[in-house]
C-alpha positions in Angstrom: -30.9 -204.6 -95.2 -29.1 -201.1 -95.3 -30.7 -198.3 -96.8 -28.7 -197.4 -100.5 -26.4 -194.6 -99.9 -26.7 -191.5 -102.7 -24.0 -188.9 -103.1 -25.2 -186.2 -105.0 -22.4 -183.9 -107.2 -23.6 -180.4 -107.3 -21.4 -177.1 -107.2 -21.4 -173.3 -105.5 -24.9 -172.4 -106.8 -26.8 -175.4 -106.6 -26.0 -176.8 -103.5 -28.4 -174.5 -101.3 -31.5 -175.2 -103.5 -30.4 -179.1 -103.7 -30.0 -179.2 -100.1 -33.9 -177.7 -99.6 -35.1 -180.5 -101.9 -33.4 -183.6 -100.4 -34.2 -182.3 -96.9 -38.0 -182.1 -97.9 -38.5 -186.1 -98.7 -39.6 -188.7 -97.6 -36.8 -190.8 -97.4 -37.2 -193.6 -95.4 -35.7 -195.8 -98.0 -32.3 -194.2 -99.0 -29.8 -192.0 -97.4 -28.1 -189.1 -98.7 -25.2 -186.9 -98.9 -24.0 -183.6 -101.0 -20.6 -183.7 -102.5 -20.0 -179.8 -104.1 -16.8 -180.6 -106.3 -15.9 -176.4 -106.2 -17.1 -175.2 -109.1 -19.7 -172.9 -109.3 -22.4 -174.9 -111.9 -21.3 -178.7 -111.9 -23.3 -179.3 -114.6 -20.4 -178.0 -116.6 -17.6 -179.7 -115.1 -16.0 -182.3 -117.1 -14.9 -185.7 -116.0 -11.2 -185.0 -115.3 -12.5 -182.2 -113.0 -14.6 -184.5 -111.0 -11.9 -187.5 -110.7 -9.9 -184.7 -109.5 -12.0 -183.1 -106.8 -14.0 -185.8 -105.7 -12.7 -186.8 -102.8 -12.1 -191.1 -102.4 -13.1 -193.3 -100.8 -16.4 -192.4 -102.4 -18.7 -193.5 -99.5 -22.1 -194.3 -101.7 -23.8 -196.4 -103.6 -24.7 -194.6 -106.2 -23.3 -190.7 -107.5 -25.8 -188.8 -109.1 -24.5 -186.1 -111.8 -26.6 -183.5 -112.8 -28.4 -183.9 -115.6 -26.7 -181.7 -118.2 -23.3 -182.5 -117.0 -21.7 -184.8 -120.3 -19.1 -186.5 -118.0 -18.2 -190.3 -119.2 -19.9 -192.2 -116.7 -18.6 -195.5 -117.6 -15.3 -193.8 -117.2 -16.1 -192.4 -114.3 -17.6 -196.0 -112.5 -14.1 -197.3 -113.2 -12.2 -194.8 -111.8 -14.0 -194.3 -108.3 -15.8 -198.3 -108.3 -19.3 -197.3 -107.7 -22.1 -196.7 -110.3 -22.7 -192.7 -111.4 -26.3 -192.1 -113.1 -27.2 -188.6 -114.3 -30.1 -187.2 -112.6 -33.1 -185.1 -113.9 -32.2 -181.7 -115.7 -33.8 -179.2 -113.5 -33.4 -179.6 -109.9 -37.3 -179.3 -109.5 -37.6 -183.0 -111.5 -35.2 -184.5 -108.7 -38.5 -185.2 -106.2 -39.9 -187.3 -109.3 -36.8 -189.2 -110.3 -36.3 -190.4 -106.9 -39.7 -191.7 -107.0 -41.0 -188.7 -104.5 -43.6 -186.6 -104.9 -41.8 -183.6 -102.9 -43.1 -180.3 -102.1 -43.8 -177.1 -103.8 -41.9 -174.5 -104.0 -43.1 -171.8 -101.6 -43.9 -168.9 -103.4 -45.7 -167.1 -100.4 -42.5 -164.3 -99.6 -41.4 -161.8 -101.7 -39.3 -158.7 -101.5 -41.1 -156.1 -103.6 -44.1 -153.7 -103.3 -46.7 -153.5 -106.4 -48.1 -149.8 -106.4 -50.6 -150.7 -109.3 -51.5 -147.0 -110.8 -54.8 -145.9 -111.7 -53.4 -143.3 -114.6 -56.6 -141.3 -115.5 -57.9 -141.8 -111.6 -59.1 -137.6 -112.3 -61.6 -138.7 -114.7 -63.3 -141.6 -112.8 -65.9 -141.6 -109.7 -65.0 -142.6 -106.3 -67.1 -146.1 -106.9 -65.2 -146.3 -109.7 -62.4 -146.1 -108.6 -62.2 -148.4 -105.1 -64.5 -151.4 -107.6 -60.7 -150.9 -109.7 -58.5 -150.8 -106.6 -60.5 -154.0 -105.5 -59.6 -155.8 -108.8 -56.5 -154.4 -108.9 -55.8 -156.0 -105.0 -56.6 -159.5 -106.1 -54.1 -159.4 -108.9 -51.5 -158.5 -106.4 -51.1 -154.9 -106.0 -50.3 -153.7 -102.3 -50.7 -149.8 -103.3 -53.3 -148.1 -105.2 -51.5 -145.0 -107.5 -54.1 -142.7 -108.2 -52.7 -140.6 -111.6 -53.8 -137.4 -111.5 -53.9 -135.8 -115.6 -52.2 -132.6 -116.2 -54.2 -129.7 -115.9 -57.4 -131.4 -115.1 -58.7 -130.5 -111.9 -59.4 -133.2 -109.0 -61.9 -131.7 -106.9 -62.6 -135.5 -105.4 -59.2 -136.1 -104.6 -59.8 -136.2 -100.9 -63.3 -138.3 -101.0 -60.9 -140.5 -103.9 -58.3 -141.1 -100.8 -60.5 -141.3 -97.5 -62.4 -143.8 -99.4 -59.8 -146.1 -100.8 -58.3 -146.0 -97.0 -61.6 -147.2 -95.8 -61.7 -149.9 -97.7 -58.4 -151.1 -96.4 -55.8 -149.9 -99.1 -52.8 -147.9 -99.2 -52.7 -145.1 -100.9 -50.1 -142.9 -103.6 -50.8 -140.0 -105.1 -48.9 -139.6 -108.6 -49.0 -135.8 -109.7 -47.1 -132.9 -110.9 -49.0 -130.7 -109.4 -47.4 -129.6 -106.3 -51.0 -128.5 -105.2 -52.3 -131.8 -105.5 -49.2 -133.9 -103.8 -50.1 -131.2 -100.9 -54.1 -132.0 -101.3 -52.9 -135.6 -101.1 -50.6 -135.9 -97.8 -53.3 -134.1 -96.1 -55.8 -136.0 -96.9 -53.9 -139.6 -95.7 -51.9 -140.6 -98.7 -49.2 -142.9 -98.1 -46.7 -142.3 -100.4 -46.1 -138.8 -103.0 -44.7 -139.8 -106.6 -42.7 -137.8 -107.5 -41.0 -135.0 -105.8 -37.7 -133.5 -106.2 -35.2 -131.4 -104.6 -37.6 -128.2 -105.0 -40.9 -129.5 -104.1 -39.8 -132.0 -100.9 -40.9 -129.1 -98.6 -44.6 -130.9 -99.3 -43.5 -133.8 -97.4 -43.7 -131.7 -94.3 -47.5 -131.1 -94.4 -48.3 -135.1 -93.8 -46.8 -138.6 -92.9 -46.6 -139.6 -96.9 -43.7 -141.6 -97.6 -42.1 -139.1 -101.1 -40.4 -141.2 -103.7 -37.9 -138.9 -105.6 -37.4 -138.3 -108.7 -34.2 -135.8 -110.5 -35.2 -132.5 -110.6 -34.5 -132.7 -114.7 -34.6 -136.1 -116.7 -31.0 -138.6 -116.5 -29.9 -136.0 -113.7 -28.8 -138.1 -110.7 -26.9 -135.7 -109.0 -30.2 -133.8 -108.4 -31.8 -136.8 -107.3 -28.6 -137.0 -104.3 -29.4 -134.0 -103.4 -32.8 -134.5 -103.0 -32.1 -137.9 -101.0 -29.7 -135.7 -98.6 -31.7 -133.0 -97.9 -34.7 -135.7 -96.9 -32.0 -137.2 -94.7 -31.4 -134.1 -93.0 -35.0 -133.7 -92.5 -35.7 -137.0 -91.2 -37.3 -138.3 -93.8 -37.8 -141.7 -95.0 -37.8 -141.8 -99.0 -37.8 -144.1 -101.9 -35.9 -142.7 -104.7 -36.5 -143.3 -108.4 -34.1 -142.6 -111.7 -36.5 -143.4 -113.9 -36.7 -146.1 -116.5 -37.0 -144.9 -120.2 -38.0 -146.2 -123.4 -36.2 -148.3 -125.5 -34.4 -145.6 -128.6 -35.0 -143.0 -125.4 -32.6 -143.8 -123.4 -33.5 -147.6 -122.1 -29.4 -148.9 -121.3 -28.3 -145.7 -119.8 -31.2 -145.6 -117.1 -30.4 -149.4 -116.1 -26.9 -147.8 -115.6 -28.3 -145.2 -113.7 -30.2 -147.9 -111.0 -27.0 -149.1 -111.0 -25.2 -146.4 -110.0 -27.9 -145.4 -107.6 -27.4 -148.5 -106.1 -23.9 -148.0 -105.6 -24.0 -144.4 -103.9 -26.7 -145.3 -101.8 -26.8 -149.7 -100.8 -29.2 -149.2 -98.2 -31.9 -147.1 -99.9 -34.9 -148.2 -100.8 -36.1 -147.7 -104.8 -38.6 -148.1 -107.3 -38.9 -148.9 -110.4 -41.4 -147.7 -112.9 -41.5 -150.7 -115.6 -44.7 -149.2 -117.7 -42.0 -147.2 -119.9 -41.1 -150.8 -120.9 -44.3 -153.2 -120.8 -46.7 -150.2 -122.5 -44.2 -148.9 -124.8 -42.7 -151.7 -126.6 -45.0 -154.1 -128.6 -43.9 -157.6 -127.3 -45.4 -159.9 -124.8 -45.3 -158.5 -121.3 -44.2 -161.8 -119.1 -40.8 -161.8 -120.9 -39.9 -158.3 -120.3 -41.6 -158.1 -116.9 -39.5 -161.1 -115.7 -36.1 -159.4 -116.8 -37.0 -156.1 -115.4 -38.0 -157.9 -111.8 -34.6 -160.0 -112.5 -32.7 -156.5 -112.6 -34.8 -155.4 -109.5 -33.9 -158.7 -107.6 -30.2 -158.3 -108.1 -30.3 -154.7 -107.1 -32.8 -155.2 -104.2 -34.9 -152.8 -106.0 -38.0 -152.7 -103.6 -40.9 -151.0 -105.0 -42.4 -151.7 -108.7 -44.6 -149.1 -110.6 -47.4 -150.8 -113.0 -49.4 -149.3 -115.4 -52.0 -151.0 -117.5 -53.3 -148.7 -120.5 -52.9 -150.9 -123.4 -55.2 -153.8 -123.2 -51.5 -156.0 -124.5 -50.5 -155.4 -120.6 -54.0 -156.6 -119.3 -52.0 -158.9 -116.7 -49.5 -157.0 -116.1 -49.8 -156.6 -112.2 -50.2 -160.6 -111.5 -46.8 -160.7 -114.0 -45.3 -158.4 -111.7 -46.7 -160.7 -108.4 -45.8 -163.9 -110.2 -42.4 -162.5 -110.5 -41.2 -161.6 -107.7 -42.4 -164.6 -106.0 -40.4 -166.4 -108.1 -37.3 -164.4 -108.0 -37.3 -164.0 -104.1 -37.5 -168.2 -104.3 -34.9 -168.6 -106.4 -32.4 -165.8 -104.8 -33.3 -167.5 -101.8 -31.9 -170.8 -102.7 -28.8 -169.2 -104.5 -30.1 -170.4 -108.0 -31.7 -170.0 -111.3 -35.0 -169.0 -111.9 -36.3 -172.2 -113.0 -38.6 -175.0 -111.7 -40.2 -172.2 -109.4 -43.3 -171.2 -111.5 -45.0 -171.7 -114.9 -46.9 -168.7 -114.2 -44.6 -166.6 -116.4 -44.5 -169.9 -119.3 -47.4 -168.0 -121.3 -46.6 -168.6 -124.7 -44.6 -172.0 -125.0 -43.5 -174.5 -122.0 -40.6 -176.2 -121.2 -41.8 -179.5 -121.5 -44.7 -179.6 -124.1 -45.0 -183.2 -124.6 -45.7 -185.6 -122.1 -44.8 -188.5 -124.2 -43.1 -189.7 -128.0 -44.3 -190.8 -131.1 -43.2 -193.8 -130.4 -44.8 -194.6 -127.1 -48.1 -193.1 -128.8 -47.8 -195.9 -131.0 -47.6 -198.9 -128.5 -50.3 -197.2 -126.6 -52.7 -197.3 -129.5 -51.9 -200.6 -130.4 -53.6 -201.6 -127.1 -56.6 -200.0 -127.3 -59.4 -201.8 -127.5 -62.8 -199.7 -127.6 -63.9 -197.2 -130.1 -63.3 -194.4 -128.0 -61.1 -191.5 -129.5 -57.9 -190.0 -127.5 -56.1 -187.3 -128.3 -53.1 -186.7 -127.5 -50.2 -184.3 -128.5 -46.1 -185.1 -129.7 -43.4 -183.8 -131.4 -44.5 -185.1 -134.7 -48.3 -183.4 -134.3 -52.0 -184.1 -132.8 -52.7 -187.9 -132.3 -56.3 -189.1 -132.6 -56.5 -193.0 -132.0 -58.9 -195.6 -130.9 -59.2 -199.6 -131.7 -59.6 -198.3 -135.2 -57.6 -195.9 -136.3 -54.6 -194.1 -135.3 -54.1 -190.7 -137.1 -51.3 -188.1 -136.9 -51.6 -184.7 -138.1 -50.3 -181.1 -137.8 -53.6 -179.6 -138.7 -56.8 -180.4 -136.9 -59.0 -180.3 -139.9 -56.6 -183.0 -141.8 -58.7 -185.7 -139.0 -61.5 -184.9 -139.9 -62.2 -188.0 -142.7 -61.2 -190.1 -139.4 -64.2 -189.3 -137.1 -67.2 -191.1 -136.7 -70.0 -190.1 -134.9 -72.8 -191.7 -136.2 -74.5 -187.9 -136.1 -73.8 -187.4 -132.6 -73.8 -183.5 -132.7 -72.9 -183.0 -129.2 -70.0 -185.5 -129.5 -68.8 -183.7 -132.7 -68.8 -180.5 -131.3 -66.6 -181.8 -128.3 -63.7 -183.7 -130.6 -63.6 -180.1 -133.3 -63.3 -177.8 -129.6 -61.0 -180.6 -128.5 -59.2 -181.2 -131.8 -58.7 -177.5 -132.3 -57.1 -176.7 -128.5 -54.7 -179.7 -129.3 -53.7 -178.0 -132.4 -53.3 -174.6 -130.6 -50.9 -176.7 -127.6 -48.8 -178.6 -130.6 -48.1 -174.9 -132.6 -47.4 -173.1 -129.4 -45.1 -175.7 -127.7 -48.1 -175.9 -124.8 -48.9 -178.9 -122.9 -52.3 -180.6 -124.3 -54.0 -183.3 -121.9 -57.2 -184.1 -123.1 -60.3 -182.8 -121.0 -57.6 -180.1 -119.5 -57.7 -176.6 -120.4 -54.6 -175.1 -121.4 -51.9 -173.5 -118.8 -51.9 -170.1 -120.1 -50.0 -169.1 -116.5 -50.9 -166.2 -115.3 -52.2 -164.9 -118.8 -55.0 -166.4 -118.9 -56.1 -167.7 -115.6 -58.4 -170.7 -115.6 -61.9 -170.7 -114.7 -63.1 -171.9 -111.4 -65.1 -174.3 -113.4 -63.6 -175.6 -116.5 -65.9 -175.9 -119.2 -63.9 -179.1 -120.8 -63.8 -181.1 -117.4 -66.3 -183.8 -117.4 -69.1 -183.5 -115.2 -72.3 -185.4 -113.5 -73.8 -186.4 -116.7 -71.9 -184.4 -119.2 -73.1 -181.3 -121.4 -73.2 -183.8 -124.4 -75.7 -186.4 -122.6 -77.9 -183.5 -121.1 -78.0 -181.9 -124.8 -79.3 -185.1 -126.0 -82.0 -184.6 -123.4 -82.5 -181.4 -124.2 -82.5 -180.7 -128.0 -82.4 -176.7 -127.4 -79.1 -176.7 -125.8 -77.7 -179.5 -128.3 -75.9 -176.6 -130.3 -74.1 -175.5 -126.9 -73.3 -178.8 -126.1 -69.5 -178.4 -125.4 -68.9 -182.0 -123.6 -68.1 -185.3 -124.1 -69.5 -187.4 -121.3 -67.4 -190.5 -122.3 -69.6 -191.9 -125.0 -67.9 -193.3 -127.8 -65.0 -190.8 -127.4 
């Protein structure tokens, strides 16, 4: 028998991505073509545009429209003879509705340097210091910044530096002290942040890299010059406008990347995005994924981080999330969706795994007194052979459980009861037994405390009366 023949409609934008997918399948069982119809997001092309630009024969067995493309598919089955289905919504549910598992998306490259700053590095210890830097590494920093505080003196500067480099990291000195940029160079610092027209001379003493600043705030013309004169010494630089405060002049410094940008396409920048993620009292995944969008359509190459206030305590694996995600999706010409949930803190895209109504046939099949819980659009579902109870408030099921004075077992349905609450009000996906995906924000424990386990931290409470009130675990008792 011949294998079924799939055409897939897809437009300008799409098509690279769809084509990585496809080609990643097993797909012994069907072939496949790619028909882009010359627009530039199909999903928004309407029927007559498709009976237009689809070219006929159609040689398929089936055409598959993107999901959010509202084209009459009856209509269009008439007009070309073969069936058309609409496929998955995001193009990283394709592997799934073609009954394929497919791979992940690889989110190993990216395209921008982290230089993770220590900001009060003068008033800490060399130990102190490389234990941070070590931290700061596993989170995804490839530079340490060591911030050095205005007129406080760093008489371990040098140590701070020879010691960081020994334990393999690069090194930047941030100061605006031209005495300690000079301390730093000579001591093995990679990079200078920030000199300007006036104090580039420093550059001269060592093989630091200097990112440039203006010489006065929203002054880019001073920053050219400085980028000119480094060129005519022979200097490789990284220049920097500056990104300021929202109220302080946020919009005109993105116009000032951009315009930076412009005069120079091949240089490399940074961007400092503290100004944004310290200063403004939000969550910092959202803004750190629309600065890092900006720097991934400007091929802005180096990213300043800061973490002072404990709200931007992930701030540096944001920042790595991000731009993993962003070089994935530029890569494939598309939107950055599908790639990661490591930037979904907050709420998910798709927070419940099932409906109300299929809840409700699944209860009705239960047969044992153990509870489930599970999460919908309508609340928390808690339902055995007994019962089946639907609530938006955890405490409201409470007249519904019965232990039979099984403390440990009680303690495991209020912690599970409670997380399932927390998943329904934030739009999070709950499954039972699972801690939440926090992404990046709140990265999971090696060992998850709700997993079930050898005998359970219920059962071994029951052996061990002392721990009872820790008990934290059902071990599939009676749940």
């Amino acid at each position: 028998m011949a294998k079924p023949r799939l055409l897939f409609l897809t437009g300008h934008l799409a098509r690279p991505r769809l084509e990585r997918i496809l080609a990643g399948l097993d797909a012994a069982d069907f072939s496949w073509a790619i028909a882009d119809i010359g627009v530039k997001v199909a999903a928004l092309a309407t029927g007559e545009i498709i009976e237009r630009r689809l070219a006929r024969p159609v040689e398929a067995d089936r055409v598959v429209l993107p999901g959010r493309c509202r084209a009459d598919l009856g209509r269009l089955e008439a007009s070309f003879g073969v069936p058309f289905v609409r496929g998955p919504d995001e193009l990283a549910d394709l592997p799934a509705f073609l009954g394929r598992k497919g791979g992940p998306p690889d989110l190993s490259r990216h395209a921008m340097r982290i230089f993770a700053e220590i900001v009060d590095a003068t008033a800490h210890p060399v130990e102190a210091i490389v234990e941070r830097a070590a931290r700061m590494r596993g989170e995804g920093a490839d530079v340490i910044d060591l911030g050095c505080l205005p007129d406080t003196p760093f008489p371990h500067l040098e140590a701070t530096i020879c010691a960081l480099k020994a334990a393999g990291h690069r090194v930047s000195v941030d100061s605006a002290d031209p005495d300690e940029l000079s301390r730093g160079t000579r001591a093995g610092a990679d990079y200078l942040l920030s000199l300007t027209e006036e104090t580039l001379d420093i550059a001269r003493e060592g093989d630091a890299v200097p990112v440039l600043v203006p010489a006065t705030p929203h002054d880019l013309d001073s920053l050219d010059r400085a980028i000119e004169k480094a060129r005519a010494m022979g200097i490789d630089v990284i220049a920097d406008p500056i990104l300021d405060p929202i109220h302080f002049g946020f919009s005109a410094s993105l116009a000032r990347y951009h315009e930076l940008r412009r005069r120079h396409p091949q240089i490399s920048i940074l961007m400092g995005t503290g100004n944004l993620t310290e200063l403004t009292d939000a969550d910092t995944s959202g803004i750190t994924a629309t600065l890092l969008g900006i720097c991934s359509e400007l091929a802005i190459d180096n990213l300043l981080v800061v973490h002072v206030s404990p709200h931007t305590r992930r701030t540096i694996a944001e920042h790595d999330a991000a731009r993993r995600m962003f070089f994935a999706a530029r890569q494939d010409n598309a939107l950055p969706r599908g790639y990661s949930n490591a930037l979904l803190q907050v709420h998910d895209v798709k927070p419940f795994a099932v409906t109300p109504e299929e809840l409700g046939e699944m209860a009705a099949t239960i047969k044992d007194r153990n509870y489930r819980i599970e999460t919908a659009e309508d609340g928390i579902h808690l339902y055995n052979r007994d019962i089946h109870a639907v609530a938006t408030d955890a405490f409201e099921l409470f007249p519904h459980i019965e232990v039979d004075g099984d403390t440990g077992h009680a303690f495991y349905l209020g912690a599970e009861l409670q997380k399932a609450e927390i998943a329904f009000r934030l739009g999070k996906r709950y499954a039972q037994d699972t801690a939440l995906d926090f992404g990046v924000g709140a990265p999971r424990d090696e060992e998850d405390r709700t997993r079930l386990e050898e005998a359970g931290h219920t059962l071994k409470a029951k052996k061990n009366p002392r721990r009872a009130e820790a008990a934290g675990k059902d071990d599939g008792e009676g749940r």
